[in-house]
MARNUZA-908663 format. One record per atom (N, C-alpha, C): residue number from 1; residue in three letters; x, y, z. Coordinates in nm, 2 decimals. Layout:
N
<node num="NUM" residu="ala" east="X" north="Y" up="Z"/>
...
***
This chain:
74
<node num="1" residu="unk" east="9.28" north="7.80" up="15.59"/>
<node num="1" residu="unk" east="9.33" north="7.87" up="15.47"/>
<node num="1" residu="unk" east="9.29" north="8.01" up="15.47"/>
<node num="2" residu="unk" east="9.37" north="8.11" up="15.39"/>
<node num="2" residu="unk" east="9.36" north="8.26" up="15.39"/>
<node num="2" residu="unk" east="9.38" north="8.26" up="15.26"/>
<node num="3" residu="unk" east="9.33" north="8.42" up="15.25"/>
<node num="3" residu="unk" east="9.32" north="8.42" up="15.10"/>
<node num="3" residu="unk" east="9.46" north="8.50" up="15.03"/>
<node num="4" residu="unk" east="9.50" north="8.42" up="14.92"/>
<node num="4" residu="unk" east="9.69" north="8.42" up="14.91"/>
<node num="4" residu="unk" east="9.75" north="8.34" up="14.91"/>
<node num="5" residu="unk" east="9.64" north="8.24" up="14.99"/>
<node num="5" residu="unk" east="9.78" north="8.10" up="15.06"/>
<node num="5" residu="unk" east="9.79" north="8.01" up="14.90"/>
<node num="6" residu="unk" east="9.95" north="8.00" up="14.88"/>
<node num="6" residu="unk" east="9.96" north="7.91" up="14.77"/>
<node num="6" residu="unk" east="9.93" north="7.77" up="14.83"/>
<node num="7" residu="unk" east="9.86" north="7.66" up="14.75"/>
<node num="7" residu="unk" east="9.80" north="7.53" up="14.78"/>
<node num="7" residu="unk" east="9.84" north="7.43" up="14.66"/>
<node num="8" residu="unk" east="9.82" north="7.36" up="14.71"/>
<node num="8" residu="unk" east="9.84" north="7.23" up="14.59"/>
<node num="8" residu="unk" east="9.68" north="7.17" up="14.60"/>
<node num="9" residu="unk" east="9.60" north="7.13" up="14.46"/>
<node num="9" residu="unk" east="9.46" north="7.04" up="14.48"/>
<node num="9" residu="unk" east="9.53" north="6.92" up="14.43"/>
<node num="10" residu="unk" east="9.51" north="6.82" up="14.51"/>
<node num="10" residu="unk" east="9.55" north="6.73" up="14.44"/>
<node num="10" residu="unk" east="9.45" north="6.66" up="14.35"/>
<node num="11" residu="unk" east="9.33" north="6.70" up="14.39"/>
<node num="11" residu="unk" east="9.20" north="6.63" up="14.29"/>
<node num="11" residu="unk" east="9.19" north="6.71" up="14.11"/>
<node num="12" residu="unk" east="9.26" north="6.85" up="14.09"/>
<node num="12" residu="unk" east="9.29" north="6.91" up="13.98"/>
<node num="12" residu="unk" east="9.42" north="6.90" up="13.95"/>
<node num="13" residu="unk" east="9.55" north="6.87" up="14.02"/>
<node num="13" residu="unk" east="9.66" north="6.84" up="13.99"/>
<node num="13" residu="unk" east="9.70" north="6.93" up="13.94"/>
<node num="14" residu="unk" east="9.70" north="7.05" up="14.00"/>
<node num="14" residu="unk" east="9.77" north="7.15" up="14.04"/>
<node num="14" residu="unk" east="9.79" north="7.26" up="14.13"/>
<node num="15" residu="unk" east="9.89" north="7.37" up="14.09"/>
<node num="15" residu="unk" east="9.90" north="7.39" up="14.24"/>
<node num="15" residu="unk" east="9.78" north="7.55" up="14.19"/>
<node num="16" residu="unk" east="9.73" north="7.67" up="14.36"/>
<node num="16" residu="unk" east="9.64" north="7.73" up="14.35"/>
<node num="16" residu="unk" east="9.63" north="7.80" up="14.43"/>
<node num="17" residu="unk" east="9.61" north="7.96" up="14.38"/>
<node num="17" residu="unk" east="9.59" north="8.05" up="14.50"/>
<node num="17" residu="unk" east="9.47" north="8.06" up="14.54"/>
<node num="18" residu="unk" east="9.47" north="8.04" up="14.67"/>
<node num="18" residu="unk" east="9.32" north="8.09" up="14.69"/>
<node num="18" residu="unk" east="9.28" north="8.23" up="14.72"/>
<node num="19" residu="unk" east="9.18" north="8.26" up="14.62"/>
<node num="19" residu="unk" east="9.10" north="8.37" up="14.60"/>
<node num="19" residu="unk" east="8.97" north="8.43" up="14.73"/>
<node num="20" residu="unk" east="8.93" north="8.39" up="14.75"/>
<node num="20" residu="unk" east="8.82" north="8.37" up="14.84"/>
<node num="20" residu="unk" east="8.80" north="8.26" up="14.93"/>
<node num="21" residu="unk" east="8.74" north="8.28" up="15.02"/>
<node num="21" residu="unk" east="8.73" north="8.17" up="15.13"/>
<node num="21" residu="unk" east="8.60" north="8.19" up="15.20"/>
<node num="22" residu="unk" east="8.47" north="8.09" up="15.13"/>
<node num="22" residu="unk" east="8.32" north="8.16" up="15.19"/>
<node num="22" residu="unk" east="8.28" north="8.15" up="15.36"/>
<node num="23" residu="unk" east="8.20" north="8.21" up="15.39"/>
<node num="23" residu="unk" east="8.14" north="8.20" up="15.50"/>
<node num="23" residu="unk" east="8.02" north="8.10" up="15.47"/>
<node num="24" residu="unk" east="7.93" north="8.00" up="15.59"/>
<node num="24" residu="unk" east="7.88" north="7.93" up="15.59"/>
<node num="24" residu="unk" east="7.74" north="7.99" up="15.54"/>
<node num="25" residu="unk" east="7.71" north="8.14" up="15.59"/>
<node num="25" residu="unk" east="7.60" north="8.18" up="15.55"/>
<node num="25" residu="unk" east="7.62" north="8.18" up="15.39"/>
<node num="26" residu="unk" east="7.68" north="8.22" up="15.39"/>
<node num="26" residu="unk" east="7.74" north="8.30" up="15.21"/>
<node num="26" residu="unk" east="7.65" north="8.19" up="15.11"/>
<node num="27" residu="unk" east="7.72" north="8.02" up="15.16"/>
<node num="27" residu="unk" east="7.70" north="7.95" up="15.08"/>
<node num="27" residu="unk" east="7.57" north="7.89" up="15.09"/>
<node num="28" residu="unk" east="7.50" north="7.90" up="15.20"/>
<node num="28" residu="unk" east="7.37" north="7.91" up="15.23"/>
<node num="28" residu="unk" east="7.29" north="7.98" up="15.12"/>
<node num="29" residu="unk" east="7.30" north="8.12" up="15.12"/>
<node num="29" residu="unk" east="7.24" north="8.25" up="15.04"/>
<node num="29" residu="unk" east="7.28" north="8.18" up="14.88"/>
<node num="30" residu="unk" east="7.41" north="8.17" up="14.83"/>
<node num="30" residu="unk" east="7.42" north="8.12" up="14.70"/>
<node num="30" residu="unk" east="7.33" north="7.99" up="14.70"/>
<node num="31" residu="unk" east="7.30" north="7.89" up="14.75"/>
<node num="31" residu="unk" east="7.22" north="7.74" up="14.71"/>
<node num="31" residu="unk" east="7.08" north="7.80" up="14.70"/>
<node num="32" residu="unk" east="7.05" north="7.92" up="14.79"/>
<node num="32" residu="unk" east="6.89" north="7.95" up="14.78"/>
<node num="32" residu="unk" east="6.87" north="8.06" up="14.69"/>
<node num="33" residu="unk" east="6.97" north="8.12" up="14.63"/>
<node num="33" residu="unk" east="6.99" north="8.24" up="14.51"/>
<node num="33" residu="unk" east="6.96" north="8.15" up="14.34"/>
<node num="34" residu="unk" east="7.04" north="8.05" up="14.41"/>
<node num="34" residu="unk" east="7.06" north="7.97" up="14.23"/>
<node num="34" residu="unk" east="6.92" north="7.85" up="14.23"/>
<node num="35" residu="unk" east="6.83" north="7.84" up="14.36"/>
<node num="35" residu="unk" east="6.74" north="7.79" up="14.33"/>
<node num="35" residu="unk" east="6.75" north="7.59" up="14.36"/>
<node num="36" residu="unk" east="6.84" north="7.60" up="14.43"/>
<node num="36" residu="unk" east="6.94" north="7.46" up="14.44"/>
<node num="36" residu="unk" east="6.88" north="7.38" up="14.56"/>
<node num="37" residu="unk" east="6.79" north="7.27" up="14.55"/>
<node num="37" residu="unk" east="6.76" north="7.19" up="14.71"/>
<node num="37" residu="unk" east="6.85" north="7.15" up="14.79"/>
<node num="38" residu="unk" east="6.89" north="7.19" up="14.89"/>
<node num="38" residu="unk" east="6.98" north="7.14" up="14.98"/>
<node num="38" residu="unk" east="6.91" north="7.10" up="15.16"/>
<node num="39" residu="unk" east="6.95" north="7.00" up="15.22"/>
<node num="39" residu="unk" east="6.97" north="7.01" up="15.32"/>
<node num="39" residu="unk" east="7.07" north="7.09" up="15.41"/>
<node num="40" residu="unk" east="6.98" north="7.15" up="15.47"/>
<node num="40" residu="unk" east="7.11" north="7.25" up="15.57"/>
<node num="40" residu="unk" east="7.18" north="7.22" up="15.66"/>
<node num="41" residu="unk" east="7.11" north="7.06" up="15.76"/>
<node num="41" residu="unk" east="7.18" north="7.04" up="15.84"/>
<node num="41" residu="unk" east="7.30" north="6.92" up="15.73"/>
<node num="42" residu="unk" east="7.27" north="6.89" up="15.66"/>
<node num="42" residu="unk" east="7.37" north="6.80" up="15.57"/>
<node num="42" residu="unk" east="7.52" north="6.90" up="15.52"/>
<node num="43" residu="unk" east="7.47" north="6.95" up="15.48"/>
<node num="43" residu="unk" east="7.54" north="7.11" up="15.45"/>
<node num="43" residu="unk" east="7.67" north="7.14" up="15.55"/>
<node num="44" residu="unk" east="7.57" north="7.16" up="15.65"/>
<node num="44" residu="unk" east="7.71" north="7.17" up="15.85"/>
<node num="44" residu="unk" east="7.75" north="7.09" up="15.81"/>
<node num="45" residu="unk" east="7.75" north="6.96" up="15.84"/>
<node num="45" residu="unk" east="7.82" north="6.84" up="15.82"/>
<node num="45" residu="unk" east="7.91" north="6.83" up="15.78"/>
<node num="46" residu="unk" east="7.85" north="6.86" up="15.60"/>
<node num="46" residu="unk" east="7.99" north="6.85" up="15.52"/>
<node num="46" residu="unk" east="8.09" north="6.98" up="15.54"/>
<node num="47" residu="unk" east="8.05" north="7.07" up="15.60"/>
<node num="47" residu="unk" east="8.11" north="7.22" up="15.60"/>
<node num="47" residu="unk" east="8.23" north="7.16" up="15.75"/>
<node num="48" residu="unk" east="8.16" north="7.11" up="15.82"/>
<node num="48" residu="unk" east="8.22" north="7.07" up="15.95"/>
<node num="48" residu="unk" east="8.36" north="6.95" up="15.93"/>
<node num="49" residu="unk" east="8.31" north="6.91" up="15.85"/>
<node num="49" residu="unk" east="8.44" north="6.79" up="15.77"/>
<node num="49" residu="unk" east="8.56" north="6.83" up="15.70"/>
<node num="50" residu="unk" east="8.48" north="6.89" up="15.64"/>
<node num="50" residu="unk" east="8.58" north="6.90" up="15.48"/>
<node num="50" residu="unk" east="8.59" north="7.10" up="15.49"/>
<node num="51" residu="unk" east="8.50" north="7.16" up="15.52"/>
<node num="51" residu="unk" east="8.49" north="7.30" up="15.55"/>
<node num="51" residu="unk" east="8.63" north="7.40" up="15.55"/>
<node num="52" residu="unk" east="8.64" north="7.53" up="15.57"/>
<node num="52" residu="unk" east="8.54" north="7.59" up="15.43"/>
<node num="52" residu="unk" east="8.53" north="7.58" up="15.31"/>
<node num="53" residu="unk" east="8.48" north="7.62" up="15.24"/>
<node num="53" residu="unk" east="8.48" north="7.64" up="15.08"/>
<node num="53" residu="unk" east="8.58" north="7.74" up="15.01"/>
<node num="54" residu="unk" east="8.64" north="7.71" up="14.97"/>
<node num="54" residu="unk" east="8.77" north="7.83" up="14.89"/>
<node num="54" residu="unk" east="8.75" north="7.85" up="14.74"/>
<node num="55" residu="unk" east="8.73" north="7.93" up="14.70"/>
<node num="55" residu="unk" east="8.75" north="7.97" up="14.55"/>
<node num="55" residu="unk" east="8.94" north="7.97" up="14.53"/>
<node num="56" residu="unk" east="8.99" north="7.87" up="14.41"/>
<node num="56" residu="unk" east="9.04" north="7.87" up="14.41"/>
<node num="56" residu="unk" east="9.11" north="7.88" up="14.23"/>
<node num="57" residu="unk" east="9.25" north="8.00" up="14.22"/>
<node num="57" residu="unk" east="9.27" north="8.05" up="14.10"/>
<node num="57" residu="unk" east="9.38" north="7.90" up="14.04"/>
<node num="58" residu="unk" east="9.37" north="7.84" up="13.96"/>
<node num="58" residu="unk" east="9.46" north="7.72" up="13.91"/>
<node num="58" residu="unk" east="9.55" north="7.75" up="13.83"/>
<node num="59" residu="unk" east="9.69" north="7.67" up="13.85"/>
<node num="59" residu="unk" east="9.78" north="7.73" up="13.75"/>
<node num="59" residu="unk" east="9.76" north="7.68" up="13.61"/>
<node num="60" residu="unk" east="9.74" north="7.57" up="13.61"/>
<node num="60" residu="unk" east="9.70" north="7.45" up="13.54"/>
<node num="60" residu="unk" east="9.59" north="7.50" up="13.43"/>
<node num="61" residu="unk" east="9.50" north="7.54" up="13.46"/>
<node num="61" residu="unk" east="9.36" north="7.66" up="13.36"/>
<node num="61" residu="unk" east="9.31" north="7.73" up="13.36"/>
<node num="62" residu="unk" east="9.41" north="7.85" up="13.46"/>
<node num="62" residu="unk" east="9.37" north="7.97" up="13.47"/>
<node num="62" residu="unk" east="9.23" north="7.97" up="13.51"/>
<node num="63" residu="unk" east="9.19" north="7.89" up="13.58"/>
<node num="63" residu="unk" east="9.02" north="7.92" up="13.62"/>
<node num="63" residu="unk" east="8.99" north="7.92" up="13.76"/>
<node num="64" residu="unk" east="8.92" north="7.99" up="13.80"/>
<node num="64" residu="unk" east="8.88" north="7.96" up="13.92"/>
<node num="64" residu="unk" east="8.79" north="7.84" up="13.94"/>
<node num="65" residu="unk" east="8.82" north="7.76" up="14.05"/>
<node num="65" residu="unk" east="8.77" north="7.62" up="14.11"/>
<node num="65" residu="unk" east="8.72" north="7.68" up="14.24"/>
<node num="66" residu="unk" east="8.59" north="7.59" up="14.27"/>
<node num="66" residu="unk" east="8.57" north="7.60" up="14.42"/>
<node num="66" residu="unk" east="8.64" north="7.47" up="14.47"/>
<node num="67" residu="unk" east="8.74" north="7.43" up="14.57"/>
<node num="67" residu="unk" east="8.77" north="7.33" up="14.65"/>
<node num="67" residu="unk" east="8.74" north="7.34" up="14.83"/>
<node num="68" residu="unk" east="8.72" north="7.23" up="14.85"/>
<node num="68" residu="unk" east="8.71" north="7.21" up="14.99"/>
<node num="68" residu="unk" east="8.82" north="7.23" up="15.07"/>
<node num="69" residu="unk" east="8.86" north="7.30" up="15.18"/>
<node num="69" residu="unk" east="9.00" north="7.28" up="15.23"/>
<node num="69" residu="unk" east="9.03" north="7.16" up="15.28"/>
<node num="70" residu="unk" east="8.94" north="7.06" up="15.33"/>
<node num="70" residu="unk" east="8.99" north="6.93" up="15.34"/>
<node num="70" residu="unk" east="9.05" north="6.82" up="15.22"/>
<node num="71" residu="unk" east="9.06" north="6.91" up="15.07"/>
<node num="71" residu="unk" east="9.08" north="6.85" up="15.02"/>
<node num="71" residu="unk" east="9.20" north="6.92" up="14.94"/>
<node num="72" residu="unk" east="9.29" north="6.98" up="15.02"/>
<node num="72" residu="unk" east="9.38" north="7.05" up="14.97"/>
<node num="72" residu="unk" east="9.53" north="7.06" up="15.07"/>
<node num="73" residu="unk" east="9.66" north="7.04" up="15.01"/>
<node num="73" residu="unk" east="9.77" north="7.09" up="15.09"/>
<node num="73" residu="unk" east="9.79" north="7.20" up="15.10"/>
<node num="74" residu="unk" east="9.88" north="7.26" up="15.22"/>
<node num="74" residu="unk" east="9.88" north="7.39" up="15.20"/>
<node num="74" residu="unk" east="10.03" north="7.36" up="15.19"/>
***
């Protein structure tokens, strides 16, 4: 995914531009910014599966969502 690409979430049941699209560090820095325990090699994993993370704008509530691209159509 790129940032632009129209998507459908089907887990918010709607459709969604994505806004951003993080890098692995990025989301690293944000879990140790907000103070958040994480496993890092759990982290790859899920990043490696389901990976990247997209900030995503919804038509549905005007809000931005983070979704996983594994869990989205494009």
């Amino acid at each position: 995914m790129k940032i632009g690409d129209l998507i459908n979430v089907p887990k918010l049941n709607a459709l969604g531009i994505v806004v951003r699209v993080w890098v692995f560090d990025e989301l690293l820095h944000a879990h140790d910014t907000h103070m958040l325990e994480y496993d890092a090699d759990d982290l790859w994993e899920h990043w490696q599966k389901n990976g990247p993370l997209c900030d995503v704008l919804t038509s549905k509530t005007g809000e931005i969502n983070k979704v996983w691209a594994g869990d989205v159509v494009v």
